[in-house]
C-alpha positions in Angstrom: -4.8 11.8 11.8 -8.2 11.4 9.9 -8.1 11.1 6.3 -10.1 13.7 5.9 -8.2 15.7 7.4 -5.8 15.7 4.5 -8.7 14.6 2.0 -11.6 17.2 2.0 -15.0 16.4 0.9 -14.7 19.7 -1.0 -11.6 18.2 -2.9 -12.8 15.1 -3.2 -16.3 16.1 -5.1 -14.3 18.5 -7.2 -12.0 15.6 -8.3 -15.6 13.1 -9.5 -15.6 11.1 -6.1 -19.6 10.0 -5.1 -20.1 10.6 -1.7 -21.7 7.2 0.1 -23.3 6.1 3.1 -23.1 2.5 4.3 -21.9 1.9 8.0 -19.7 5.4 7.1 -19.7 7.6 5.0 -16.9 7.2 2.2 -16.1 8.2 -1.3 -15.8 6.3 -4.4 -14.6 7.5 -8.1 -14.9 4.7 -10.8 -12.0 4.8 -13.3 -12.9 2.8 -15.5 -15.9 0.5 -15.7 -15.5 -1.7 -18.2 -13.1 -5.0 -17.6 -10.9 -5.1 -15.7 -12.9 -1.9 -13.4 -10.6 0.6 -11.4 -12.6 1.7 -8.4 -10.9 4.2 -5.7 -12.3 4.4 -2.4 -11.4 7.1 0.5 -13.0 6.2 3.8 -12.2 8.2 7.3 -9.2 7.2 8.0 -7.3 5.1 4.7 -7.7 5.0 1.0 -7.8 2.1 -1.6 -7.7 1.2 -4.6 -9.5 -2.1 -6.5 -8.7 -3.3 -9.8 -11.0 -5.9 -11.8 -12.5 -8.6 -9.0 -9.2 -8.2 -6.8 -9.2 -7.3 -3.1 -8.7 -3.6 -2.3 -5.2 -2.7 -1.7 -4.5 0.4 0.5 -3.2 3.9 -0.6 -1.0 5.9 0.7 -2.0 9.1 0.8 0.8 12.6 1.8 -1.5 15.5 0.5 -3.8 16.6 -1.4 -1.2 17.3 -4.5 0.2 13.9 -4.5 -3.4 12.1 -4.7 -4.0 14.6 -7.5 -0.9 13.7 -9.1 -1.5 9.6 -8.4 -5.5 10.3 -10.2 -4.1 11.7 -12.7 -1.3 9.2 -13.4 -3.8 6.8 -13.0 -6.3 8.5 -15.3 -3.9 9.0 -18.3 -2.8 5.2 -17.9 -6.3 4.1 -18.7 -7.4 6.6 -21.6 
């Protein structure tokens, strides 16, 4: 199953994401930007996550609710 098939672009602009076009397309939302940077990435079929200069690490991602709730979690940690 596709990512965006659980992930629509709909949702995904509605929760900040920046659609982008390199050899896909794929979404990014920056957390944070200043040190370390949280970037979240969802691409066609996985998502990640990238903190400060480290490597992506890979997402799991259920349904829509339990990204929104793993955003939000993430959101709150860093305000």
């Amino acid at each position: 199953m596709n990512l965006t098939e659980i992930l629509s672009p709909e949702f995904l602009m509605d929760k900040d994401f920046t659609k982008k076009v390199s050899d896909e397309v794929y979404y990014e939302l920056e957390i944070a930007s200043s040190e370390p940077s949280v970037i979240i990435y969802v691409y066609n079929n996985s998502a990640s996550i990238c903190i400060g200069t480290g490597r992506e690490k890979d997402i799991k991602v259920e349904s829509e609710s339990q990204f929104s709730q793993f955003l939000e979690t993430i959101q709150n940690t860093l305000s």
